[in-house]
N, CA and C atoms as an extended XYZ file, in Angstrom:
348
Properties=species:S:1:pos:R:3:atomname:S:1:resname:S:1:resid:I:1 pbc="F F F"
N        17.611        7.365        4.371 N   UNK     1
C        16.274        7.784        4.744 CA  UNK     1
C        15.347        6.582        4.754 C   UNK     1
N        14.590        7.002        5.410 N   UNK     2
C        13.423        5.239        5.538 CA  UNK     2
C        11.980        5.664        5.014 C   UNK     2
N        12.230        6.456        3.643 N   UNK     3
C        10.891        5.838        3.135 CA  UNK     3
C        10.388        4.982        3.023 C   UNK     3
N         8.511        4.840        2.481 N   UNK     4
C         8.183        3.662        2.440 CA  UNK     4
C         8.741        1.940        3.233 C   UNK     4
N         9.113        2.155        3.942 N   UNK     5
C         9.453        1.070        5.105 CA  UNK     5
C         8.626        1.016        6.387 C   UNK     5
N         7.779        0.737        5.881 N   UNK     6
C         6.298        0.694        6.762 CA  UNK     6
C         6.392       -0.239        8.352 C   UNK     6
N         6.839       -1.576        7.355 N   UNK     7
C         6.218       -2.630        8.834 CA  UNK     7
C         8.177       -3.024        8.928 C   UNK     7
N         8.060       -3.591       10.186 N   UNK     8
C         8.949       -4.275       10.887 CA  UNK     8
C         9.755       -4.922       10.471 C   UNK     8
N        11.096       -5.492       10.140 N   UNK     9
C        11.703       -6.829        9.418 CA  UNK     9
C        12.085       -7.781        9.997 C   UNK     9
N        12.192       -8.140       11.722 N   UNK    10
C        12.180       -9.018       12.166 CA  UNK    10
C        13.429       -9.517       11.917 C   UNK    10
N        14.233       -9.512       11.105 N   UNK    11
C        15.491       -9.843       10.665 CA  UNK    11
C        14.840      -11.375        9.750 C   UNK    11
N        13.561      -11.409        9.242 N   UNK    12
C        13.069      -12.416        8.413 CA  UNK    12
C        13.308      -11.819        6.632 C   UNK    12
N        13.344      -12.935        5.995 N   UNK    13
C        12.681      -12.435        4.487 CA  UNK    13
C        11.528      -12.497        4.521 C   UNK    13
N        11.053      -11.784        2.912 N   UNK    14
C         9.900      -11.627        3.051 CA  UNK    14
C         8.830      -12.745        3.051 C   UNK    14
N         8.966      -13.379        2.336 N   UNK    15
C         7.714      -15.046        2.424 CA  UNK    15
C         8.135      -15.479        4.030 C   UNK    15
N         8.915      -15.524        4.906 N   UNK    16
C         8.593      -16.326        5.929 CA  UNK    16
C         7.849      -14.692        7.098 C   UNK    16
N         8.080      -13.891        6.850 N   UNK    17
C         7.161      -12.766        7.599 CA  UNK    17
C         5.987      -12.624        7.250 C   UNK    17
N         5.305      -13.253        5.799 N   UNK    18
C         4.279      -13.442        5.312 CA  UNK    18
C         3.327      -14.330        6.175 C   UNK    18
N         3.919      -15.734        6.191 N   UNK    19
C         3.125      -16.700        6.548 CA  UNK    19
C         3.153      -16.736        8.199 C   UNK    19
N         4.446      -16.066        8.832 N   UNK    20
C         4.074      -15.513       10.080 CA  UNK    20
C         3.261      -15.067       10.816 C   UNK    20
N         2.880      -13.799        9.876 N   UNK    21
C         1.806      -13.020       10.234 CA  UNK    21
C         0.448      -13.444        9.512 C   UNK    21
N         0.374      -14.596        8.671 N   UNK    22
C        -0.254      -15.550        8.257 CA  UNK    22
C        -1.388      -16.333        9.325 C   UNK    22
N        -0.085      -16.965       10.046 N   UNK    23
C        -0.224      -17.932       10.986 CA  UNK    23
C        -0.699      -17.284       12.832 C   UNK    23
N        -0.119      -16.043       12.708 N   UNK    24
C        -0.341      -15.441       13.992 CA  UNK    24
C        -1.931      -15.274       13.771 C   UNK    24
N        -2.532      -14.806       12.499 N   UNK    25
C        -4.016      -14.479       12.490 CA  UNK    25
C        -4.473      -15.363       12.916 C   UNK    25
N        -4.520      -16.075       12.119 N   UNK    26
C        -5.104      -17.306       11.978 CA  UNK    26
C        -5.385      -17.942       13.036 C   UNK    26
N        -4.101      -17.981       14.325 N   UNK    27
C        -4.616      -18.384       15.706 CA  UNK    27
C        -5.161      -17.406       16.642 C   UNK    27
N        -4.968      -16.079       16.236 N   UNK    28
C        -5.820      -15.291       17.133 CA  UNK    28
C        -7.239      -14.893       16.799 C   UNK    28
N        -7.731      -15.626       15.328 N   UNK    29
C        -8.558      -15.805       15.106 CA  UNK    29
C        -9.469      -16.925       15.561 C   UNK    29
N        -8.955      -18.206       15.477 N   UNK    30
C        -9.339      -19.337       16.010 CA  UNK    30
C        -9.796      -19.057       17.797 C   UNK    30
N        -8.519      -18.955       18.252 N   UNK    31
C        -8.776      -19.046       19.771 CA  UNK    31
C        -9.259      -17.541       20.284 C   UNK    31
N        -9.262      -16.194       19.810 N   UNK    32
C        -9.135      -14.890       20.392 CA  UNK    32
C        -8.649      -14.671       21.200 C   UNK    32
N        -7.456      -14.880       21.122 N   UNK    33
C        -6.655      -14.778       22.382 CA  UNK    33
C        -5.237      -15.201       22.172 C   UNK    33
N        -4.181      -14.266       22.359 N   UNK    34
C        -3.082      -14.972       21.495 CA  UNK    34
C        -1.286      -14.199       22.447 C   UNK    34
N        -0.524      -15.007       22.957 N   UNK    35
C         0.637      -14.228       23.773 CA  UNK    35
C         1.878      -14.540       22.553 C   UNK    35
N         1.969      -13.466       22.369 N   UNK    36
C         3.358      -13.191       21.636 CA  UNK    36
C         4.120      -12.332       21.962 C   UNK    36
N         5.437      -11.430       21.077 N   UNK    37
C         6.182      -10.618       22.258 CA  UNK    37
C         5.088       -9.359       21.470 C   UNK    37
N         6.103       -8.724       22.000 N   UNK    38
C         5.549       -6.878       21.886 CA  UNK    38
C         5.240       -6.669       20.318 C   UNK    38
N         6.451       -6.432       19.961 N   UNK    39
C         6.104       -6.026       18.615 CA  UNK    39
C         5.703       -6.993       17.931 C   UNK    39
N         5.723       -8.251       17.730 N   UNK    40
C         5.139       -8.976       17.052 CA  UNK    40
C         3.696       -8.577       17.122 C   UNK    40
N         3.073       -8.873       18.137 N   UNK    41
C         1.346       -8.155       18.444 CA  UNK    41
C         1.096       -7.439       17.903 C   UNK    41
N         2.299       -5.491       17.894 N   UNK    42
C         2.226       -4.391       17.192 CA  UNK    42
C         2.081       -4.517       15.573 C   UNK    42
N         2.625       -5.156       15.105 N   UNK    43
C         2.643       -5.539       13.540 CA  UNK    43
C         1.597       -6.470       13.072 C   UNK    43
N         0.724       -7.340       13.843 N   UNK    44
C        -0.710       -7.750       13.422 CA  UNK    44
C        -1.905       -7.214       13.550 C   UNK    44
N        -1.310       -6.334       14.654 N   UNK    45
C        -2.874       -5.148       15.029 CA  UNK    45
C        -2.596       -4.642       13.215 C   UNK    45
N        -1.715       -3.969       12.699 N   UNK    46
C        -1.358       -3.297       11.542 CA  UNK    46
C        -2.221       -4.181       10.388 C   UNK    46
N        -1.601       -5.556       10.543 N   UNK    47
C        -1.705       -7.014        9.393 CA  UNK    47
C        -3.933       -7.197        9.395 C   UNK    47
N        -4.015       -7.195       10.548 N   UNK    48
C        -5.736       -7.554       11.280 CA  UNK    48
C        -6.689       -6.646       10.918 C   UNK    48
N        -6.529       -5.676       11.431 N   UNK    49
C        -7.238       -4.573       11.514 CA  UNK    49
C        -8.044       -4.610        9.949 C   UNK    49
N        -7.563       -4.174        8.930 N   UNK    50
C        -7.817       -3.747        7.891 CA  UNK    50
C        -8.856       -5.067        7.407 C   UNK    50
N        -8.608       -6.474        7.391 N   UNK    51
C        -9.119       -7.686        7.537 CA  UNK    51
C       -10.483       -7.596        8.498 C   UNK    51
N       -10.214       -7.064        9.673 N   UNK    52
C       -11.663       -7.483       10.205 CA  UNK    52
C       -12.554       -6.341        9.599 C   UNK    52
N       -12.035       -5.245        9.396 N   UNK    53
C       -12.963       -4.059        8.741 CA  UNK    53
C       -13.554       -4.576        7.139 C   UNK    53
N       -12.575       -5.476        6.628 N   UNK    54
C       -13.244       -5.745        5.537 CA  UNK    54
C       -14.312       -6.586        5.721 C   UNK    54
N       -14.304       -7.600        6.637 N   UNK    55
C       -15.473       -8.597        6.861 CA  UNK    55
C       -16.718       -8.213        7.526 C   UNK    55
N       -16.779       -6.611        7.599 N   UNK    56
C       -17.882       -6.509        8.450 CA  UNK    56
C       -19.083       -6.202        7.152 C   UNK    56
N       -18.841       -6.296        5.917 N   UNK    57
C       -19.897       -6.514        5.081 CA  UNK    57
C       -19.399       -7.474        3.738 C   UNK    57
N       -20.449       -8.458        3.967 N   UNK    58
C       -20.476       -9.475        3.204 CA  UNK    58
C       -20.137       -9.556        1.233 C   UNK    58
N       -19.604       -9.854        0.550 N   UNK    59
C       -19.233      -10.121       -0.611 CA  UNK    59
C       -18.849      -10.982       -1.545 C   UNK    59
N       -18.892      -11.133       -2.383 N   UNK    60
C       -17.765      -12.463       -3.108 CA  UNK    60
C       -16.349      -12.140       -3.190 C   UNK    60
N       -16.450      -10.209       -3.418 N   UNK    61
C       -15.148       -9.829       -3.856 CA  UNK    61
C       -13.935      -10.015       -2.370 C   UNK    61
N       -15.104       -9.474       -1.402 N   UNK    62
C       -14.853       -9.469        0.289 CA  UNK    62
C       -13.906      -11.109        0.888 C   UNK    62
N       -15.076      -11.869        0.092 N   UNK    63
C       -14.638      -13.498        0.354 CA  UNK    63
C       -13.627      -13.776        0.177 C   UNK    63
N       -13.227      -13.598       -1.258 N   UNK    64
C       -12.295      -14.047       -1.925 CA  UNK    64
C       -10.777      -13.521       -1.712 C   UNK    64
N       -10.679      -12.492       -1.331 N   UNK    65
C       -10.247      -11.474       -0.777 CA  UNK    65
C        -9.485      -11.849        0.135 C   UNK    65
N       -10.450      -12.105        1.455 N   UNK    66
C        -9.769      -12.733        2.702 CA  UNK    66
C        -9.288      -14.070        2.261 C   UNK    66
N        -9.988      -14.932        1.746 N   UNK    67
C        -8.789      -16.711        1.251 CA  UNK    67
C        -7.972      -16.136        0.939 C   UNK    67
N        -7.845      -15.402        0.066 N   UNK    68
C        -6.496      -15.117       -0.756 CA  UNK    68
C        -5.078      -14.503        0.504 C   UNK    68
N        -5.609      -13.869        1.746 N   UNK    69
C        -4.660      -12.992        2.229 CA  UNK    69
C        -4.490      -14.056        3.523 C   UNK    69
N        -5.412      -14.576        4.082 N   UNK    70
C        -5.132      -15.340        5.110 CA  UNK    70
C        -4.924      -16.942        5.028 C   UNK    70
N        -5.997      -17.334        3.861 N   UNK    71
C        -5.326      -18.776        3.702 CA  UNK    71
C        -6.341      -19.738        4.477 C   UNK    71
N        -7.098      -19.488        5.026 N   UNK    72
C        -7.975      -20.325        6.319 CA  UNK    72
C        -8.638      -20.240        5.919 C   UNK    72
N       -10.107      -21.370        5.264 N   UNK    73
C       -11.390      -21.005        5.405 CA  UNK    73
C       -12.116      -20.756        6.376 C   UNK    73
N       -11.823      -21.641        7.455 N   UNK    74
C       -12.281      -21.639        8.639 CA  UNK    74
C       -12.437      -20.562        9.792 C   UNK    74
N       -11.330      -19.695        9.304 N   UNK    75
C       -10.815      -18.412       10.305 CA  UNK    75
C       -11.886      -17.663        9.301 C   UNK    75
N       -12.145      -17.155        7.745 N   UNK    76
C       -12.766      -16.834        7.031 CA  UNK    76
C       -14.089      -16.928        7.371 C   UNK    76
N       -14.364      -18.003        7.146 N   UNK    77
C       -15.943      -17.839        7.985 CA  UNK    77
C       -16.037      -17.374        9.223 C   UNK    77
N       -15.485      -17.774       10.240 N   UNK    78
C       -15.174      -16.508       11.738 CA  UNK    78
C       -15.316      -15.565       11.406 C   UNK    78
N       -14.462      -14.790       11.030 N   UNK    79
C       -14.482      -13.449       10.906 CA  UNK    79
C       -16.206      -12.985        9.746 C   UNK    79
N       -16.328      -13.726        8.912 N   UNK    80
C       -17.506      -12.839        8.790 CA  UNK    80
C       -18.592      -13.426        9.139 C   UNK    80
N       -18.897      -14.375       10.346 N   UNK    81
C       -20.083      -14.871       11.259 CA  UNK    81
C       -20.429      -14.134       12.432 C   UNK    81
N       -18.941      -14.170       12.814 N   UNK    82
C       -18.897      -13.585       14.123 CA  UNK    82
C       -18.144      -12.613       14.664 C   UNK    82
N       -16.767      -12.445       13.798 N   UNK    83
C       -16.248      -11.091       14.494 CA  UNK    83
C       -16.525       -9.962       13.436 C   UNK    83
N       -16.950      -10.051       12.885 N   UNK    84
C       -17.366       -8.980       11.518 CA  UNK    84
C       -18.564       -8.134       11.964 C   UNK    84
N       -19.911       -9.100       12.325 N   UNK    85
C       -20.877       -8.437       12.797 CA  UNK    85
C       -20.751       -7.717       14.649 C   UNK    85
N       -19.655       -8.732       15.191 N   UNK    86
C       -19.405       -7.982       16.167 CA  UNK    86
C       -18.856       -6.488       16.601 C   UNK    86
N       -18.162       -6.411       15.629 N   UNK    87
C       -17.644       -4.836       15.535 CA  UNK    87
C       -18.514       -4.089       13.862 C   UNK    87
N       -19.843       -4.234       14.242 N   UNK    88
C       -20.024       -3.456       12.615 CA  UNK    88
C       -20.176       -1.955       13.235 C   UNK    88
N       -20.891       -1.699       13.968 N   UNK    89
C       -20.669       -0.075       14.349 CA  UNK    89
C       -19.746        0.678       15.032 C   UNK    89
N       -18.910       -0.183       15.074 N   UNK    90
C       -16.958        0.147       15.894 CA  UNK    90
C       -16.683        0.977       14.167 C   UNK    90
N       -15.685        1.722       14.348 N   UNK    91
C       -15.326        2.481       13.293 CA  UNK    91
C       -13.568        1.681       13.213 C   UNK    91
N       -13.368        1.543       14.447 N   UNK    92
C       -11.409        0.556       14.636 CA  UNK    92
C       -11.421        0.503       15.794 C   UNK    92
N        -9.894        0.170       16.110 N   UNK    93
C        -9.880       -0.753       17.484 CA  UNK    93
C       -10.104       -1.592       17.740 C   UNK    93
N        -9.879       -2.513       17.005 N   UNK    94
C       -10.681       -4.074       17.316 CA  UNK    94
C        -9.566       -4.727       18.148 C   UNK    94
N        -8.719       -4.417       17.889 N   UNK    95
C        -7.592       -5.437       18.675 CA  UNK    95
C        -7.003       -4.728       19.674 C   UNK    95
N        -6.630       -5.426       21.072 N   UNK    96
C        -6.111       -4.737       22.268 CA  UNK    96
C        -4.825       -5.469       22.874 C   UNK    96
N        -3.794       -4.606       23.195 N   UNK    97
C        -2.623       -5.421       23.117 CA  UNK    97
C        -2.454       -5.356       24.976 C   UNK    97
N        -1.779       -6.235       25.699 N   UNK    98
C        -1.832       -5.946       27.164 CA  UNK    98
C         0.007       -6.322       27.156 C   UNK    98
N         0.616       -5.323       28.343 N   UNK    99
C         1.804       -5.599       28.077 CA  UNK    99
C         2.289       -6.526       29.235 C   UNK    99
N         2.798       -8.128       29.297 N   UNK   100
C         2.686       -8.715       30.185 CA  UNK   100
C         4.340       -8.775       31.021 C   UNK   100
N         5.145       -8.895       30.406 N   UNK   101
C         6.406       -9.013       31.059 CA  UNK   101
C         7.147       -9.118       30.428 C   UNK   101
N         8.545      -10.087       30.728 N   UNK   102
C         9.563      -10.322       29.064 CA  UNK   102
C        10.104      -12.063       29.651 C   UNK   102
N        10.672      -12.088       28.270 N   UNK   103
C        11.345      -13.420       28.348 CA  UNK   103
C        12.124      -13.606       29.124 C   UNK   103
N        12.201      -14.716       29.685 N   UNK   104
C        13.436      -15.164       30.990 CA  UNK   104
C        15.167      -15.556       29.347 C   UNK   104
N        14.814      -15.442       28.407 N   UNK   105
C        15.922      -15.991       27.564 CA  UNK   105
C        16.931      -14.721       26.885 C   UNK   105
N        15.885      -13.630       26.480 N   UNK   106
C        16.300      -12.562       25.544 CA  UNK   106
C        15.818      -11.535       26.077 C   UNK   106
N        15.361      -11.263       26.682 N   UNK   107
C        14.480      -10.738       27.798 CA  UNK   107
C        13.631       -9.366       26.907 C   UNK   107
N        12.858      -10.331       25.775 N   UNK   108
C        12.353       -9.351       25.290 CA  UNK   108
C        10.819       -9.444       25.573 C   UNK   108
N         9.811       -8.147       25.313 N   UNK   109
C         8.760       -7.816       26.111 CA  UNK   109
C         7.917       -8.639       25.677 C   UNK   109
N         6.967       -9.210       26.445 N   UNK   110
C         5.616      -10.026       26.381 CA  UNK   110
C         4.399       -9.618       26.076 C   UNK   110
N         4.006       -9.745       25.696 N   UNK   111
C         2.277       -9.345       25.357 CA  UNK   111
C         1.325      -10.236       24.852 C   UNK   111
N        -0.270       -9.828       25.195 N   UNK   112
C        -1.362      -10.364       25.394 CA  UNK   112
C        -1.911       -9.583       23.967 C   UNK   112
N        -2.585      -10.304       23.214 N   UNK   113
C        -3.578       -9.799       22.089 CA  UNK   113
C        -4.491      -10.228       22.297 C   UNK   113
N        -5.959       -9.367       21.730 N   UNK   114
C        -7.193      -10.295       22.050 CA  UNK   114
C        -8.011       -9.325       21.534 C   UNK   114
N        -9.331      -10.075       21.279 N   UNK   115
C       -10.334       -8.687       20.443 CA  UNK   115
C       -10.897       -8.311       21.862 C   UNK   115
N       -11.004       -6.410       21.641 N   UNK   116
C       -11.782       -5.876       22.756 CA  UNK   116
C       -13.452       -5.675       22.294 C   UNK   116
């Protein structure tokens, strides 16, 4: 049975799916705009979401919070300068996935992330 088996395994352990989805923020934070495959996208909308909802009101506990989970100051201050107040009366949905094609190698599916 597959209780509690929430997110994806990628066929990774767990610390390198960590800093994965670490590192995926972090640049779709930086640039807003980010092509990875399918489910990878599907499993940061999951990882994001909860993150930008926390930054849409300011804290120490809020602050500290996000260093601790993402690791970036820089993406940290983003999110509560500018994408925090951008979605404060959005309730969710912040992230929009577009499905673009697949790999010419594994031919697995492509996709577009980006804040809507």
């Amino acid at each position: 049975m597959r209780h509690f088996l929430k997110f994806r395994k990628f066929n990774f352990n767990n610390d390198y799916r960590k800093s994965l989805f670490i590192n995926l923020s972090n640049s779709l934070i930086k640039y807003e705009f980010l092509k990875t495959t399918l489910f990878k996208s599907k499993e940061l909308r999951i990882f994001l979401e909860p993150l930008i909802n926390i930054s849409k009101n300011f804290s120490d506990f809020n602050f500290k919070f996000l260093i601790k989970k993402i690791k970036n100051i820089d993406s940290v201050f983003k999110l509560f300068k500018i994408i925090g107040p951008r979605y404060y009366l959005r309730n969710g949905g912040y992230l929009k996935i577009y499905k673009f094609g697949y790999k010419k190698g594994d031919n697995s599916p492509i996709s577009f992330i980006n804040f809507s």
